[in-house]
N, C-alpha and C positions, 0 to 999 in steps of 0.2 A: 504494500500500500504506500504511494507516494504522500505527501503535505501538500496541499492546496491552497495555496491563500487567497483569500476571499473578500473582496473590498466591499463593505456596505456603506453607504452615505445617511449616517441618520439626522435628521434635521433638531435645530439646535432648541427650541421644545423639549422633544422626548429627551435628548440628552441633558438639559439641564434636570428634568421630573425627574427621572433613574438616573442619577449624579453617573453619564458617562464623561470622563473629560474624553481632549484628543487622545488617540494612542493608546486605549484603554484596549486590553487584550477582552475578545470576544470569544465563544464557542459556540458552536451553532447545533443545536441538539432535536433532533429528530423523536418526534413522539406522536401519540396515537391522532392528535389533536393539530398538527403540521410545524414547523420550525419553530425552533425557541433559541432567541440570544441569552447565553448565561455570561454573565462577570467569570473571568479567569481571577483568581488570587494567585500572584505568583509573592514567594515569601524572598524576604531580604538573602543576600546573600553568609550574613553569619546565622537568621533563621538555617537555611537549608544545610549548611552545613554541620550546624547542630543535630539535623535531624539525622544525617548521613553517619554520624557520629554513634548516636543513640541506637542506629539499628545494625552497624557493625558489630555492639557491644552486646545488642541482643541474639544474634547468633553467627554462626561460622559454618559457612559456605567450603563443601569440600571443592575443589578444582573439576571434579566430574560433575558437580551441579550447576558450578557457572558457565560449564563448558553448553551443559544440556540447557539451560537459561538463554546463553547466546546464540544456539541454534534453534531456539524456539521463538526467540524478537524476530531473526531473520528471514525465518519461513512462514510467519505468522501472518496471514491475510486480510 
């Protein structure tokens, strides 16, 4: 599956109702009911690396699981 980027033009109303600034990461979600914009949260850089942290310490990954992990992102459709 490639990334698509997607440009929508939201008029500056909705944007200011649903506090989007510019630039603001969107997802566009597919449900029973037809597209949905959701807000992305992306966390700070010492957040995520805290987090990356926290879940190294929570387990340990033999070399044949990240190997099976890596050829399952790559085949994953």
């Amino acid at each position: 599956m490639s990334n698509v980027e997607l440009c929508i033009t939201i008029p500056s109303r909705p944007r200011e109702q649903f506090d989007l600034e510019r630039e603001r990461n969107l997802m566009v979600v597919l449900t029973d009911f037809g597209l949905i914009l959701m807000k992305t949260e992306i966390p700070s850089l010492t957040e995520f690396q805290g987090r990356v942290e926290k879940r190294a310490n929570e387990r340990e990954c033999s070399m044949e699981e990240i190997t099976q992990l890596v050829h399952d992102a790559r085949t994953d459709d």
